[in-house]
DSSP file (Angstrom, degrees, kcal/mol; ACC not computed):
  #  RESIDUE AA STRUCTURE BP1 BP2  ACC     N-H-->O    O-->H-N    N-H-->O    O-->H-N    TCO  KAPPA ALPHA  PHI   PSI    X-CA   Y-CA   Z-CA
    1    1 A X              0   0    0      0, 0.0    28,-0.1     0, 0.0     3,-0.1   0.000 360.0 360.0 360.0 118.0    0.0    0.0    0.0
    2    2 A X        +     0   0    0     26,-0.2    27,-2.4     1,-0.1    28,-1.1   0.912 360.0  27.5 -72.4 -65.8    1.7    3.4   -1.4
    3    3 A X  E     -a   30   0A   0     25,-0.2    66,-0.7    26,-0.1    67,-0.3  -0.712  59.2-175.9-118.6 162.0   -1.2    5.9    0.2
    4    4 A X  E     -a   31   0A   0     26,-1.0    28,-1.6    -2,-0.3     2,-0.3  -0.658  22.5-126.3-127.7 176.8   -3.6    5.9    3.2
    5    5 A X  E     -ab  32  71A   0     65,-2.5    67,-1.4    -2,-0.2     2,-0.3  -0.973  15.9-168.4-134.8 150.7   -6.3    8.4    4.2
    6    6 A X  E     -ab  33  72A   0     26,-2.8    28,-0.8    -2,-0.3     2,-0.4  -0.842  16.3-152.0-120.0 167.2   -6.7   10.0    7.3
    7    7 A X  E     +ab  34  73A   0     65,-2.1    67,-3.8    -2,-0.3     2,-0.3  -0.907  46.8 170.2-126.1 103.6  -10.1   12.2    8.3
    8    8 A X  E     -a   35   0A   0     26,-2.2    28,-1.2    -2,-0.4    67,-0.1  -0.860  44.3 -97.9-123.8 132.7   -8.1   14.6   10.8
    9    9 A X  E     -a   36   0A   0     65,-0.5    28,-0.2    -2,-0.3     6,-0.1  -0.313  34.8-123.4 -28.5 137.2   -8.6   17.7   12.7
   10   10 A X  S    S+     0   0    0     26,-1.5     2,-1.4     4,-0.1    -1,-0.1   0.427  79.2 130.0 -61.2  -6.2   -7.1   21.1   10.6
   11   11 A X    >   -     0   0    0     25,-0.4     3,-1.5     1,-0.2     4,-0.4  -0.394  61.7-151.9 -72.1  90.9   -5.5   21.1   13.8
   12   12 A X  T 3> S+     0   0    0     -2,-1.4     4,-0.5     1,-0.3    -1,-0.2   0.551  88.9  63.9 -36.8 -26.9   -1.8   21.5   13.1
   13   13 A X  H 3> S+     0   0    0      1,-0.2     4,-0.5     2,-0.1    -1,-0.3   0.691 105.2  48.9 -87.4 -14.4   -0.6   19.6   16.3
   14   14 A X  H <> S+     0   0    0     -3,-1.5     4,-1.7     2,-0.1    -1,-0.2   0.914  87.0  77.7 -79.6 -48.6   -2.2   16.5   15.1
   15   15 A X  H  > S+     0   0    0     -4,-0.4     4,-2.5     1,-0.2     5,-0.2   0.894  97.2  42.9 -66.3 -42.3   -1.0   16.1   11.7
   16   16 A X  H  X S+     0   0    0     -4,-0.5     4,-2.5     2,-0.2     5,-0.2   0.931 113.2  49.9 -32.6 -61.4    2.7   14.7   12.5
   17   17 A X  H  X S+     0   0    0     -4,-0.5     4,-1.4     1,-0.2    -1,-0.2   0.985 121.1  40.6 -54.7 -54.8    1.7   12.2   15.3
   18   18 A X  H  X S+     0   0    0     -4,-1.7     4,-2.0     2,-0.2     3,-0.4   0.792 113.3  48.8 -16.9 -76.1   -0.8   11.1   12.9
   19   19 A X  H  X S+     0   0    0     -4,-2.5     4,-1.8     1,-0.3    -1,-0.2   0.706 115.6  43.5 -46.2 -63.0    1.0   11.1    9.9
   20   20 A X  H  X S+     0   0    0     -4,-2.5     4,-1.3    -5,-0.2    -1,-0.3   0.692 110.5  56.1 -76.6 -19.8    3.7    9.3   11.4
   21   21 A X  H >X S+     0   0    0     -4,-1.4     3,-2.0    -3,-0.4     4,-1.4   0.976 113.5  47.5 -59.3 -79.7    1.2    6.4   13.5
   22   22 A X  H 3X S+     0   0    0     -4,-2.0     4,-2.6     1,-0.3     5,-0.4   0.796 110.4  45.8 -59.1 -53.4   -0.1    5.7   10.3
   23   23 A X  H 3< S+     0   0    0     -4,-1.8     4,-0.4     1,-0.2    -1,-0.3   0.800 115.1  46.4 -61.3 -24.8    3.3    5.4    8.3
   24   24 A X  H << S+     0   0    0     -3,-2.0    -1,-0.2    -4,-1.3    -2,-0.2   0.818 121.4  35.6 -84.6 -42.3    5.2    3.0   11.0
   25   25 A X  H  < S+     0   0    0     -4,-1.4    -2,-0.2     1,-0.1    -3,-0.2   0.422 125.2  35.4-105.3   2.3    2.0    0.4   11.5
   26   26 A X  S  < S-     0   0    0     -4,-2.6    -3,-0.2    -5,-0.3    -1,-0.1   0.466 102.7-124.5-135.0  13.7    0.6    0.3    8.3
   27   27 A X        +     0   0    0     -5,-0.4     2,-0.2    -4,-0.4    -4,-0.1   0.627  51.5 150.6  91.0  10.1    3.6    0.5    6.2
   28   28 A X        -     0   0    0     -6,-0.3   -26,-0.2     1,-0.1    -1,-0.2  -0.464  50.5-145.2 -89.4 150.5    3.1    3.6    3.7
   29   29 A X  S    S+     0   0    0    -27,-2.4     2,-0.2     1,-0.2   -26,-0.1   0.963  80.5  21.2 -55.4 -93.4    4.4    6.3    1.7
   30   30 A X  E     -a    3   0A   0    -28,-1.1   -26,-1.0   -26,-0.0     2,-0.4  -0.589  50.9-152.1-108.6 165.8    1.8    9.1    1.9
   31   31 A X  E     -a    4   0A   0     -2,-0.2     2,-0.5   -28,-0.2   -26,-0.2  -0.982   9.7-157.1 -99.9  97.7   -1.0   10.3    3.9
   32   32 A X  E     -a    5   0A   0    -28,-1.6   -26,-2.8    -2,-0.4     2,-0.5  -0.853  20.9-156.2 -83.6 131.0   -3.7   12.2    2.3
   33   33 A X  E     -a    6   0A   0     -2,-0.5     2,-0.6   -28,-0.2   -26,-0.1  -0.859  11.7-155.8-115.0 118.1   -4.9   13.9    5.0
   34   34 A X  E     -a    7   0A   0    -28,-0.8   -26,-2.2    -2,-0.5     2,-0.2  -0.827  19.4-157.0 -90.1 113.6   -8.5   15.2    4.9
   35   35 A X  E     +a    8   0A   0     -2,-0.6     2,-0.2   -28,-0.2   -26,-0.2  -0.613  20.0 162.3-118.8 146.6   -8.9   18.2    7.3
   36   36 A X  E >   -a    9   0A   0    -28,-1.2   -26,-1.5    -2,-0.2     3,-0.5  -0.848  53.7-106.6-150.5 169.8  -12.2   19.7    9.1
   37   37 A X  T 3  S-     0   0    0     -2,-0.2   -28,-0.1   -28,-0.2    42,-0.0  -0.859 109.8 -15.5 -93.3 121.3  -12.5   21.9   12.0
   38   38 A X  T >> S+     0   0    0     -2,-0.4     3,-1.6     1,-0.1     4,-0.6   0.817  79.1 173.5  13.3  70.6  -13.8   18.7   14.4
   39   39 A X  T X4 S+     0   0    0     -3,-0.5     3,-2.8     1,-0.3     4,-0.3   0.908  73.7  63.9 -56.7 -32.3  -14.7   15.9   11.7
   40   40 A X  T 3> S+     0   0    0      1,-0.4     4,-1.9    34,-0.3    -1,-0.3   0.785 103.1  45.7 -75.4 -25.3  -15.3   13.4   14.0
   41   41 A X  H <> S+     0   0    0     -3,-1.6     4,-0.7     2,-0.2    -1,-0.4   0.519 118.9  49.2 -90.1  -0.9  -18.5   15.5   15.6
   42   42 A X  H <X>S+     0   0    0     -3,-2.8     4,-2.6    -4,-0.6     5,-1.0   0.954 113.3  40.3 -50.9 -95.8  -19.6   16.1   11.7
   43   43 A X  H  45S+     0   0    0     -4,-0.3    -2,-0.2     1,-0.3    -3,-0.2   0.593 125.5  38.0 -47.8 -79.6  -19.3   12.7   10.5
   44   44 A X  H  <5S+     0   0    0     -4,-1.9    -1,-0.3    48,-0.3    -3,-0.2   0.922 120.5  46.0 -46.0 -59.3  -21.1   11.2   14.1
   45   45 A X  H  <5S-     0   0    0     -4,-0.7    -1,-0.2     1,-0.2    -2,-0.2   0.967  92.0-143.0 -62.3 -46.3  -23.6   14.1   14.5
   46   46 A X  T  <5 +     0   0    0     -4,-2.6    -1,-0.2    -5,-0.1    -3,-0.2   0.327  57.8 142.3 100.5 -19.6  -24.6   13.9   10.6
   47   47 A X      < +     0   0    0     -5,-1.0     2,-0.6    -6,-0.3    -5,-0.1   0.711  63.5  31.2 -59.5 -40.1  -24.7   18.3   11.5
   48   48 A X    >>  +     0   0    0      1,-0.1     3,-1.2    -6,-0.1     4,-1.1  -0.771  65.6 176.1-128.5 101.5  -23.4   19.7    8.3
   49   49 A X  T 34 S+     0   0    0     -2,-0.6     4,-0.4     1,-0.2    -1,-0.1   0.345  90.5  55.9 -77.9  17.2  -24.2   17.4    4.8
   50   50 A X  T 34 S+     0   0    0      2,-0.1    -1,-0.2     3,-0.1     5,-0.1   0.417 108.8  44.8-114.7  -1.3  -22.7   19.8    2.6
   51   51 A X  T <> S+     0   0    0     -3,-1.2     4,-1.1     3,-0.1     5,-0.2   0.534 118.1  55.1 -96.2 -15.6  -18.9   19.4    5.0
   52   52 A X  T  < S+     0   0    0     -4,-1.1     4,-0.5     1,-0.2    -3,-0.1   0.955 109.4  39.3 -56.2 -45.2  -20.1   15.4    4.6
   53   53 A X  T  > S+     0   0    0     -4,-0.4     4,-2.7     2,-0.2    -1,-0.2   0.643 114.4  51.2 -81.4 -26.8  -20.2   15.6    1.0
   54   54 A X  H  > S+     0   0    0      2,-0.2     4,-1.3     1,-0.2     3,-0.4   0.898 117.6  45.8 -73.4 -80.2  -16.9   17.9    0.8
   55   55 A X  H  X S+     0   0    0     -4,-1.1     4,-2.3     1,-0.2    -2,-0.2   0.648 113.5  45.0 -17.0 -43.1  -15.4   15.0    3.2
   56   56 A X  H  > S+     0   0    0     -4,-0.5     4,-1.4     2,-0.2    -1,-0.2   0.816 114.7  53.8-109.6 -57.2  -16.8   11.7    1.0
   57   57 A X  H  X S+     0   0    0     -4,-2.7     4,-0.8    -3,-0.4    -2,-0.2   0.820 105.5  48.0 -65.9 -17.2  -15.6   13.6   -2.2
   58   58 A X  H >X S+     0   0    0     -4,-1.3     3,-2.1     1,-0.2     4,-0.5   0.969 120.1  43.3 -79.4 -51.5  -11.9   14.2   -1.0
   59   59 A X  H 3X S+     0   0    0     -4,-2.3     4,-1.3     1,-0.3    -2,-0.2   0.497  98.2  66.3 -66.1  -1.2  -11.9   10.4   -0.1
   60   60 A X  H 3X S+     0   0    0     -4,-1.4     4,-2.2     2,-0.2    -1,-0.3   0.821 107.5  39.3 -71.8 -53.3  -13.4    9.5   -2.8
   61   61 A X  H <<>S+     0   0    0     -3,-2.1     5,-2.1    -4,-0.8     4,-0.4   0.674 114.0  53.5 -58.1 -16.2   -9.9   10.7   -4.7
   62   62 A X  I  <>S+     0   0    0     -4,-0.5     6,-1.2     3,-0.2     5,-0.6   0.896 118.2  35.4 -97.8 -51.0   -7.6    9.4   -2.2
   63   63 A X  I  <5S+     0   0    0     -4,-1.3     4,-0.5     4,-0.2    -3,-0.2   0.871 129.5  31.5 -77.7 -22.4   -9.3    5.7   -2.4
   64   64 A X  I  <5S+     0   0    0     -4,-2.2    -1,-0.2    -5,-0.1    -2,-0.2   0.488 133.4  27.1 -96.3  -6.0  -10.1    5.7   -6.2
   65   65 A X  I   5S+     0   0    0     -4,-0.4    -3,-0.2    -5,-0.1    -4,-0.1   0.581 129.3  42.1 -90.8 -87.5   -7.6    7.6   -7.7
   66   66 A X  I   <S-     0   0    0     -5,-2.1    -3,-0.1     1,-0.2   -63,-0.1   0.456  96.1-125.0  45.9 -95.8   -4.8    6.9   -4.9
   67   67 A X      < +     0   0    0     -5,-0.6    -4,-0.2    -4,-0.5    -1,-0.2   0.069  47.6 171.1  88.1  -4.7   -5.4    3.7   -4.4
   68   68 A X        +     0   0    0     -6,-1.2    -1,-0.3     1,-0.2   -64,-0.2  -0.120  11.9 167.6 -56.5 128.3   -5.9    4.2   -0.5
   69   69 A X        +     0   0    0    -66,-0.7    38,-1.1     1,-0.1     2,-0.5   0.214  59.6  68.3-106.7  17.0   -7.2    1.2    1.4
   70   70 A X  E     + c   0 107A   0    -67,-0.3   -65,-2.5    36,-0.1     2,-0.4  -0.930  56.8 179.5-129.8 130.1   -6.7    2.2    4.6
   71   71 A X  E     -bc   5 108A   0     36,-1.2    38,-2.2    -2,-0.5     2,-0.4  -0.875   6.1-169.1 -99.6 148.1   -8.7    5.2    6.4
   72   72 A X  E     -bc   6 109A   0    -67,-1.4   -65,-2.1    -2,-0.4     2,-0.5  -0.995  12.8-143.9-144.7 144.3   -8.0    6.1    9.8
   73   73 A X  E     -b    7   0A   0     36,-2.2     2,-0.4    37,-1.2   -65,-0.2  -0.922  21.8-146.2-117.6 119.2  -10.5    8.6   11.7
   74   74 A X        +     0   0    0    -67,-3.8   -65,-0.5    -2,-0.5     2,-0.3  -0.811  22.8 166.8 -97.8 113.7   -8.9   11.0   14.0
   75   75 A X  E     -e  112   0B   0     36,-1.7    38,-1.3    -2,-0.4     2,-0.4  -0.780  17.3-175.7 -80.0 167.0   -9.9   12.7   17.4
   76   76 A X  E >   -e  113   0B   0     -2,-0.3     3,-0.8    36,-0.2     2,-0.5  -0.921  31.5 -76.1-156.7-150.5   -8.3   14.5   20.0
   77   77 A X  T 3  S-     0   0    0     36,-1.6     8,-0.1    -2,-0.4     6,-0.1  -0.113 101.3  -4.5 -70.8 133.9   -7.2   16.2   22.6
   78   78 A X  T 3  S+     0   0    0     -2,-0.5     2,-0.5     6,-0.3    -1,-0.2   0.985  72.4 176.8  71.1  43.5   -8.2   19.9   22.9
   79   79 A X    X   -     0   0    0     -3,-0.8     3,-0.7     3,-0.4    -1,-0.2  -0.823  27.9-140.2-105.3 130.6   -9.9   20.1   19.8
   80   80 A X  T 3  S+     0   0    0     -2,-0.5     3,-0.4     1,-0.2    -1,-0.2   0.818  98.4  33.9 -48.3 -67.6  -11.4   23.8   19.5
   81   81 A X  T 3  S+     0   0    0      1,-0.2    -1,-0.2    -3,-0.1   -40,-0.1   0.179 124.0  42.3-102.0  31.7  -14.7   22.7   17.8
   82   82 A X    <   +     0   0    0     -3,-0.7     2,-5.6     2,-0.1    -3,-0.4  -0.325  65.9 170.1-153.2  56.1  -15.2   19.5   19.5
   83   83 A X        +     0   0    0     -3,-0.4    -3,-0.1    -5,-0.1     2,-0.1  -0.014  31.3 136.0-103.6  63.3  -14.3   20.1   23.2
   84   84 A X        -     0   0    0     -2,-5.6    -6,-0.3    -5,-0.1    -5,-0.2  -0.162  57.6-104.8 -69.1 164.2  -15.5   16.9   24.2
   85   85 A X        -     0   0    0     -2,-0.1     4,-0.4    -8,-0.1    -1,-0.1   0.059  41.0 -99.8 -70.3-162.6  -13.6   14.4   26.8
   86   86 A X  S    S+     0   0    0      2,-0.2     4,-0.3     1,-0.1     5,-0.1   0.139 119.3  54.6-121.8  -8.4  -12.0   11.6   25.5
   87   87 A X  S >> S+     0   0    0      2,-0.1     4,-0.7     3,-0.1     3,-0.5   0.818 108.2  49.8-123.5 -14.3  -14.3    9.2   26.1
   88   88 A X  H 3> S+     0   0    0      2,-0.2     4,-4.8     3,-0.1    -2,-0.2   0.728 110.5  54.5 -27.9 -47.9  -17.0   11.1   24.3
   89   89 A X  H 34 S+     0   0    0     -4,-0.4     4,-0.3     1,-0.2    -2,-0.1   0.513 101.7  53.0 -95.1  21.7  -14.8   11.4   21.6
   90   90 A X  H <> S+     0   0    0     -3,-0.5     4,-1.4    -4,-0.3     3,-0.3   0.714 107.0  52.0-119.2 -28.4  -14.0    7.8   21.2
   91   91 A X  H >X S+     0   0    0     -4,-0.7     4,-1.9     2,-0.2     3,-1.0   0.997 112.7  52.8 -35.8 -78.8  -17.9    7.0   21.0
   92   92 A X  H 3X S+     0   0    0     -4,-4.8     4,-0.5     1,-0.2   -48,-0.3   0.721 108.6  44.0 -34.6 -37.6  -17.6    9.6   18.4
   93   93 A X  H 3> S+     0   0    0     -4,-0.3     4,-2.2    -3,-0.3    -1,-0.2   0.752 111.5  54.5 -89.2 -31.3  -14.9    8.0   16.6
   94   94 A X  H XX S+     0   0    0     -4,-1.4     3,-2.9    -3,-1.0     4,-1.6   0.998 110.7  47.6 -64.9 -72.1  -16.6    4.4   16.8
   95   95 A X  H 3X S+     0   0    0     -4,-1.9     4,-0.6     1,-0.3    -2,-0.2   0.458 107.6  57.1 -85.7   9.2  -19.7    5.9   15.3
   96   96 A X  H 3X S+     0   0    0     -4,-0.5     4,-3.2    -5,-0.3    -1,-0.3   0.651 104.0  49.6 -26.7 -55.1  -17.5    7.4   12.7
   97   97 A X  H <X S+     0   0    0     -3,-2.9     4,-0.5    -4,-2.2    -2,-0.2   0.822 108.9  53.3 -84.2 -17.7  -16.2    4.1   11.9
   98   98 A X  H  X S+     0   0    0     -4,-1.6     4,-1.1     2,-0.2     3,-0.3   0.960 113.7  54.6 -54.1 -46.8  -20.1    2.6   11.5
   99   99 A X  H  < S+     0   0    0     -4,-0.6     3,-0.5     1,-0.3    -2,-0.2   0.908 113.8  25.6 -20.5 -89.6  -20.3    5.2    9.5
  100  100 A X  H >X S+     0   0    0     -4,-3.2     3,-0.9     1,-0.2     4,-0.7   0.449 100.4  73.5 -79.3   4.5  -17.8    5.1    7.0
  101  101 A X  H 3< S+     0   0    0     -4,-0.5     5,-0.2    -3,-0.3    -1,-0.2   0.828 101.8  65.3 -92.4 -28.3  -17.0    1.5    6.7
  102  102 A X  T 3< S+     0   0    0     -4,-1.1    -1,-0.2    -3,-0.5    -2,-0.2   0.383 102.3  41.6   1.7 -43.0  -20.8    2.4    4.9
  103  103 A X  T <4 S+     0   0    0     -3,-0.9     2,-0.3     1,-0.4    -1,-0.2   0.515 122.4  19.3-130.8 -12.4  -19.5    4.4    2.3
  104  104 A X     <  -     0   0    0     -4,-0.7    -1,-0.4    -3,-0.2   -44,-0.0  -0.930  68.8-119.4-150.7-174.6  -16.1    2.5    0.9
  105  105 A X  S    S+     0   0    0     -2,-0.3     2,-0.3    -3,-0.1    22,-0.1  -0.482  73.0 110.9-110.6  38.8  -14.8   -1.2    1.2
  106  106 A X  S    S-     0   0    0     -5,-0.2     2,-0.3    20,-0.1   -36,-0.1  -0.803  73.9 -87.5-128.3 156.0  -11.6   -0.4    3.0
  107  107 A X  E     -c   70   0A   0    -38,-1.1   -36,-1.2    -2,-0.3     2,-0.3  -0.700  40.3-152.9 -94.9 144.1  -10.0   -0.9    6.6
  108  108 A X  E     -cD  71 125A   0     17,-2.0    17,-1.6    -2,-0.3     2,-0.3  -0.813   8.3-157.2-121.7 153.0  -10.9    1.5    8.6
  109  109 A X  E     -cD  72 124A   0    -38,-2.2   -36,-2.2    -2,-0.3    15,-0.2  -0.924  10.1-149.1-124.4 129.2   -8.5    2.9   12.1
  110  110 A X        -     0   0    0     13,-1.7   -37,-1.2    -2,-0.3    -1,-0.2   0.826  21.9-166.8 -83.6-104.9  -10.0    4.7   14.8
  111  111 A X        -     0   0    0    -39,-0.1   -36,-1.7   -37,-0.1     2,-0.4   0.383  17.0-176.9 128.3 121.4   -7.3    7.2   16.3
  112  112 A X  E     -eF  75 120B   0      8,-1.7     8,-3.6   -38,-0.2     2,-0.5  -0.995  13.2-158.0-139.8 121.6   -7.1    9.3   19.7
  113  113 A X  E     -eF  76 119B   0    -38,-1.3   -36,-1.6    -2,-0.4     4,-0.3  -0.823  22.7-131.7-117.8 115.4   -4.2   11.6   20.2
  114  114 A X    >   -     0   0    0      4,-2.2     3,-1.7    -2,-0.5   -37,-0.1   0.644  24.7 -94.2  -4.4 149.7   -3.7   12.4   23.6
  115  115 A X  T 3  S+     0   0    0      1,-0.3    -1,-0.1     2,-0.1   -39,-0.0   0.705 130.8  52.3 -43.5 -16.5   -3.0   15.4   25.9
  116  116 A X  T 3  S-     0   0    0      2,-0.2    -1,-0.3     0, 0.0    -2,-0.1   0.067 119.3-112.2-123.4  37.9    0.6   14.3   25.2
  117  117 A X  S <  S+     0   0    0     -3,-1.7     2,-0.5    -4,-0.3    -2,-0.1   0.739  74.8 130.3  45.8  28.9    0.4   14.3   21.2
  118  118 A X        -     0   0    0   -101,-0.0    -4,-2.2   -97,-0.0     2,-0.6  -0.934  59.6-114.0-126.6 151.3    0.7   10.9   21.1
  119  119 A X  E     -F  113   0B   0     -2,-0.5    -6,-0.2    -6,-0.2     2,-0.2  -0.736  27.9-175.6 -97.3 114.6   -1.7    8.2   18.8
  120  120 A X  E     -F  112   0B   0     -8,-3.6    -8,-1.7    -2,-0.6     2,-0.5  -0.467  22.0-132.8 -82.0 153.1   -4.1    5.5   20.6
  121  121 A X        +     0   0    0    -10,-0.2     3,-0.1    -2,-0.2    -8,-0.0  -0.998  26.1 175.0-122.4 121.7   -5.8    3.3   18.8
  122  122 A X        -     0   0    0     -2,-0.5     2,-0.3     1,-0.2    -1,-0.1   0.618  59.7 -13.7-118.0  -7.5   -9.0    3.1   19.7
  123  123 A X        -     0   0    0    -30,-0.0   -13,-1.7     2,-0.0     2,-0.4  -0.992  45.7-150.1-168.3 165.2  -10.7    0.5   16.9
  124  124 A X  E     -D  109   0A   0     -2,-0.3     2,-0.4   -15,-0.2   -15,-0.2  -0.997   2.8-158.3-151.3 152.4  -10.1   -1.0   13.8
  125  125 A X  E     -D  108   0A   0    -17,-1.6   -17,-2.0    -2,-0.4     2,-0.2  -0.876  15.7-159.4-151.9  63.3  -12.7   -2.0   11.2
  126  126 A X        -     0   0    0     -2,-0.4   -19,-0.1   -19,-0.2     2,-0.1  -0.639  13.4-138.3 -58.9 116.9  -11.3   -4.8    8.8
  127  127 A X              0   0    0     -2,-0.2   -20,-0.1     1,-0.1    -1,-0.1  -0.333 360.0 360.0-102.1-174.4  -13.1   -5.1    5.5
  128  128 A X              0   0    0     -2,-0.1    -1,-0.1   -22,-0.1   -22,-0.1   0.706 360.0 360.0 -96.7 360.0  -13.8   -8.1    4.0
């Protein structure tokens, strides 16, 4: 596998830990990294279909152009428009992954990074 896809906070402190999780345990090149101001509470809440659609069309390049099989859906800590607890935002990221697993045929990574910038894995979605 060349590329992966992430669905990440815009949140600069995130993309590196990410970036780098992804590239050490699943063995990859690139990341295309899909940014929203708190996707995870999008994606779960269903709140905005025209950032859904914006979302579903960038992955849409990364897995059919690409090649990406692997998505991984990020929360974390201190996030500005999602300033949930952690165990909120891993319910969020779980119904994230019902979600999307929905909408392509790929395995899909759940992801929490920490007060201390470092990437948890909080589920993992294998397709079939």
């Amino acid at each position: 596998m060349v590329f992966a896809s992430a669905i990440n906070c815009m949140d600069g402190r995130t993309q590196e830990p990410v970036i780098n999780w992804i590239k050490k345990n699943y063995n990859v090149k690139y990341i295309d990294m899909i940014t929203e101001a708190g996707p995870i509470k999008i994606i779960s809440e269903n709140s905005d279909i025209c950032l859904i659609n914006s979302i579903k069309e960038r992955l849409n390049i990364s897995i059919n152009i690409h090649g990406s099989k692997l998505i991984a859906i990020v929360g974390h800590y201190d996030c500005a428009k999602n300033p949930e607890n952690k165990n909120t935002q891993i319910k969020q990221i779980k119904d994230c992954i019902n979600i999307v697993k929905q909408w392509y045929d790929v395995e899909i990574v759940g992801l929490y990074v920490n007060e201390n910038w470092q990437v948890e894995e909080i589920d993992i979605y294998k397709n079939s």
